[in-house]
C-alpha positions in Angstrom: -2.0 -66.7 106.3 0.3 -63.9 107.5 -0.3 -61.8 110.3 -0.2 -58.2 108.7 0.9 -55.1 111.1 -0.6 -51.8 111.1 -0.3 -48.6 110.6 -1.3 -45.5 112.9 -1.2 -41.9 112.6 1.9 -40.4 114.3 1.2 -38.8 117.5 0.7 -35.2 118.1 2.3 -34.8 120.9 5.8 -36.3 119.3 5.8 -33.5 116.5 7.4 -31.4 118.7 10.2 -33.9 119.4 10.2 -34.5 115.1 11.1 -30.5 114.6 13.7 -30.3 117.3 15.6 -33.0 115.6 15.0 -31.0 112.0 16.3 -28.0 113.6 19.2 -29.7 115.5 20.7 -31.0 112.2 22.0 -27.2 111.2 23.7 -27.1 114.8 27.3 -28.3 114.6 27.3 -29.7 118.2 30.6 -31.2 119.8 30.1 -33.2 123.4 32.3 -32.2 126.4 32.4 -34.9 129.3 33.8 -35.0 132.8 33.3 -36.2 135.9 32.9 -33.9 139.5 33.2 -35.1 142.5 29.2 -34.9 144.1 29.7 -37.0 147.3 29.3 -34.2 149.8 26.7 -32.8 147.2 25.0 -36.0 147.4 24.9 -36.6 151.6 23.6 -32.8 151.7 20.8 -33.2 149.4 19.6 -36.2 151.4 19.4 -34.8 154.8 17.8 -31.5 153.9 13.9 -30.9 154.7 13.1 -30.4 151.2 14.4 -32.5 148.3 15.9 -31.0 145.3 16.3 -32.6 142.5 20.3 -32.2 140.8 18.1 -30.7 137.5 16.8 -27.6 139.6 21.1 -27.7 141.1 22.3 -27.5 137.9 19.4 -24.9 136.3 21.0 -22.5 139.0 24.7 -23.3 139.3 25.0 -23.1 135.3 22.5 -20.2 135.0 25.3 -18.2 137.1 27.7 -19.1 135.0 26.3 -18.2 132.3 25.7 -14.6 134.1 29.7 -14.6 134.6 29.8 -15.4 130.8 28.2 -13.5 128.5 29.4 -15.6 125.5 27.1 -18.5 126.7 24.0 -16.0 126.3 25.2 -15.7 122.8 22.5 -17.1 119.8 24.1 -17.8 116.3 21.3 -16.1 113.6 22.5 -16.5 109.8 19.9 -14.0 108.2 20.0 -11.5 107.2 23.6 -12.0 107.6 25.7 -14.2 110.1 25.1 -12.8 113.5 25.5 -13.1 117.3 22.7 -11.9 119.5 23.1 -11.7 123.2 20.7 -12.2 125.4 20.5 -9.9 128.5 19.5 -12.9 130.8 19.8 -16.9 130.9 16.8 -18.9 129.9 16.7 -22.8 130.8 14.5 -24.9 128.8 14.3 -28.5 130.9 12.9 -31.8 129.1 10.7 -33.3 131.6 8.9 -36.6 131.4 5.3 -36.8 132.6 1.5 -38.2 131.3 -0.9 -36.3 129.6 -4.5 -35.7 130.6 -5.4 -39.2 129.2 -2.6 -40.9 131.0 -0.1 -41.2 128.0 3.4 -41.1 128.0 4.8 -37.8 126.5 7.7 -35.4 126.4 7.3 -31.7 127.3 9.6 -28.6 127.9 9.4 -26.2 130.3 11.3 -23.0 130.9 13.0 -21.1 134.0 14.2 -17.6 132.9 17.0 -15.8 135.0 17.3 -19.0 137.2 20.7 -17.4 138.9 18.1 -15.2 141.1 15.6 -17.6 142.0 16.5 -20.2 144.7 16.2 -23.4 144.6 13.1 -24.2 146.2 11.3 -22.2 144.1 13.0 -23.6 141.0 12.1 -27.2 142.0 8.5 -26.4 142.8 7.8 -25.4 139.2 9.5 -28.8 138.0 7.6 -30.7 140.4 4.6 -28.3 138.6 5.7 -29.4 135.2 4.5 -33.3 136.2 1.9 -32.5 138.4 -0.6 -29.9 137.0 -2.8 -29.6 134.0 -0.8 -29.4 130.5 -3.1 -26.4 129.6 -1.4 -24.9 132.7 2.4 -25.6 132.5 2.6 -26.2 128.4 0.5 -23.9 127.1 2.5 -22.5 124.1 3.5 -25.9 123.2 -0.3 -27.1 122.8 -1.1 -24.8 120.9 2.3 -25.3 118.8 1.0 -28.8 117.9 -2.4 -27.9 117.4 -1.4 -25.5 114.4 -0.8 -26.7 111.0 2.4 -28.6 110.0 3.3 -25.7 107.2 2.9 -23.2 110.1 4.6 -25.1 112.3 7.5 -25.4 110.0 7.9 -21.9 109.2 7.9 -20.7 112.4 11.0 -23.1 113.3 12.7 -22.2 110.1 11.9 -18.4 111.7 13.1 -18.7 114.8 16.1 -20.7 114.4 17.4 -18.2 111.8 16.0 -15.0 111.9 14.9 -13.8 115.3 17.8 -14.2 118.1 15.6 -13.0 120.6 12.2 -15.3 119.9 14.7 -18.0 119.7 16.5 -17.3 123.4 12.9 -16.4 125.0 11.0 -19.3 123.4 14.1 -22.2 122.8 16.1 -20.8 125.3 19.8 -20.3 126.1 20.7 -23.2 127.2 19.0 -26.6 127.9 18.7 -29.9 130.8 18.4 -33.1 129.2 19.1 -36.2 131.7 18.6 -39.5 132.0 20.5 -39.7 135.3 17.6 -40.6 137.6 17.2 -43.8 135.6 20.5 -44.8 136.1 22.0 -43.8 132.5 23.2 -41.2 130.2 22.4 -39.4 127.5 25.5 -38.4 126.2 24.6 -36.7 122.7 21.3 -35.8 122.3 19.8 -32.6 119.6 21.0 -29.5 120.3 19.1 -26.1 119.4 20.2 -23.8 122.1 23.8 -22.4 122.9 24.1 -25.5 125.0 22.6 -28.0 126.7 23.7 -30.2 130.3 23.1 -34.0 130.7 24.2 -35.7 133.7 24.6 -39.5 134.9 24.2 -41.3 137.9 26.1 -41.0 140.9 29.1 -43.9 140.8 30.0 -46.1 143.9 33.4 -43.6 144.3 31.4 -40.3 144.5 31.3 -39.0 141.2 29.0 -37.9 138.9 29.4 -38.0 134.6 28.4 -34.4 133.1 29.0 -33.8 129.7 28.2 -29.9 128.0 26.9 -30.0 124.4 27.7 -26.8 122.6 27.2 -25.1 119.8 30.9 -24.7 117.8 29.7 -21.5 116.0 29.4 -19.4 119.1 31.4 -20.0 122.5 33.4 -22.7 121.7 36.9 -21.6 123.4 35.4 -20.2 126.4 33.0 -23.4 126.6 36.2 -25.3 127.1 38.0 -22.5 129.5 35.1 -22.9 131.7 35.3 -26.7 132.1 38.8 -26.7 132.1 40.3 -23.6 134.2 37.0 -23.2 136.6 38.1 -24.7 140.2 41.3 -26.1 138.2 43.6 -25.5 141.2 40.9 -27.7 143.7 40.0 -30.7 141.4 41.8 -32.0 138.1 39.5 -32.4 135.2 39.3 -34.4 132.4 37.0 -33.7 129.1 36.7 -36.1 126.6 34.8 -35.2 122.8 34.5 -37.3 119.9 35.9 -36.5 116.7 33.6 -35.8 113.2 33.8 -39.4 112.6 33.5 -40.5 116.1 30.2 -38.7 116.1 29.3 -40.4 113.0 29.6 -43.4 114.6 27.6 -42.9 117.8 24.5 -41.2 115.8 24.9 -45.4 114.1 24.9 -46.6 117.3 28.8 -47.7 116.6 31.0 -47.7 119.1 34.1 -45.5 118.7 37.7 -46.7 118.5 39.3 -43.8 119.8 38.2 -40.4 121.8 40.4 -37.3 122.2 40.9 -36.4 125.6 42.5 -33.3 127.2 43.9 -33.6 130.5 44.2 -30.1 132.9 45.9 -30.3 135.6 46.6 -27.3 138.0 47.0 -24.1 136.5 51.3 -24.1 137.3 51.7 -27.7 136.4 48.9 -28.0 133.5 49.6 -30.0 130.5 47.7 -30.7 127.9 48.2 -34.6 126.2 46.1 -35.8 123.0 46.2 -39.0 122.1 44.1 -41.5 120.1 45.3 -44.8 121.3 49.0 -44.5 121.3 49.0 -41.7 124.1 51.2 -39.2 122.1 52.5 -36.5 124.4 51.8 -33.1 122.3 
């Protein structure tokens, strides 16, 4: 006779990850990758008295520029009526990996408002909170978000994401930390429900380190890029790389592409701009 499998109820504590990928599938999200140069980054970190961690580097340096533009503060809200609000101050929501009370693996997200005016120490001490404490200390709104029935639950997504800019930038946040990179790989598209969200590789044997921005296309899009692109142009070339509709298609089926766009900036004198597929077109 057959062995037969079984069935199990599906965890509490993944609902949360469930509604974030409902509410990420009325985002239209395009990927922007490129690699900075993080050696001296790198050799810093490591000799300093107190480790930070490149999540708690990048909370800061991309909450200021997020400060410097307001555009990335910006939350798209389609009711009443298509709408931008603005919020007056960055909010980052991290994803951070850690065990519950009875030693289970589980996902939770915490949240450091205004992170351009706190410093880094005291950035990385709440992360290193986030793992450490008691859930009922460090997640308390999201406990009680899972604890509350699935209708409730539902509405109050379908709320938030459409409805309230401000629940959604205090709560969601403005823009989000989702990396793999301490386990040596990258998560290059993942859901997206804020403005945008940062995910960042491993350091490479020459130096440099793979970020790629996520954003939201309805809100930001061109000054996303000019950010990237133009910010430090003059000191280190860049190159950005996003997928095409049906690029995307293929990496959400696990396909891998045949051809990526990429833009090329060089200096801001001698800066040209080349898109090609794979016959490397100048345009």
């Amino acid at each position: 006779m057959k062995d037969k499998g079984c069935r199990r109820r599906f965890p509490k504590n993944r609902q949360t990850v469930l509604e974030i990928i409902r509410a990420a599938k009325s985002v239209p999200a395009f990927p922007l990758e490129t690699t900075i140069p993080v050696a001296k980054i790198e050799a810093a970190r490591k000799t300093a008295a107190v480790r930070v961690g490149w999540t708690a580097m990048f909370a800061k340096a991309f909450a200021k520029v997020c400060d410097e533009n307001e555009s990335l503060r910006e939350a798209f809200i389609s009711l009443p009526f298509a709408q931008l609000y603005r919020h007056p101050t960055s909010v980052c929501s991290v994803s951070v990996h850690r065990k519950d009370d009875a030693g289970t693996d589980r996902l939770i997200w915490g949240r450091i408002e205004n992170a351009s005016s706190k410093s880094l120490l005291e950035i990385q001490k709440y992360l290193n909170d986030c793992v450490t404490l008691p859930l009922s200390e460090v997640y308390r709104d999201g406990l009680r978000l899972e604890t509350t029935l699935w209708f409730i639950r539902k509405v109050a997504w379908w709320w938030i994401m459409r409805c309230s800019g401000r629940k959604k930038s205090k709560l969601i946040g403005t823009f989000s930390i989702s990396s793999l990179g301490g386990r040596g790989c990258l998560n290059m598209f993942h859901p997206l429900i804020t403005t945008s969200s940062i995910a960042f590789g491993p350091i490479n044997l020459d130096g440099g380190m793979q970020v790629v921005l996520i954003c939201d296309g309805r809100n930001g899009r061109r000054s996303s890029i000019t950010i990237l692109v133009e910010r430090d142009a003059d000191k280190h070339p860049r190159r950005i790389e996003y997928p095409s509709q049906s690029v995307k298609r293929r990496l959400n089926l696990g396909v891998k592409p045949r051809n990526v766009i990429r833009i090329t900036a060089h200096k801001p004198r001698e800066r040209r701009n080349f898109c090609h597929a794979n016959c490397g077109i100048p345009t």
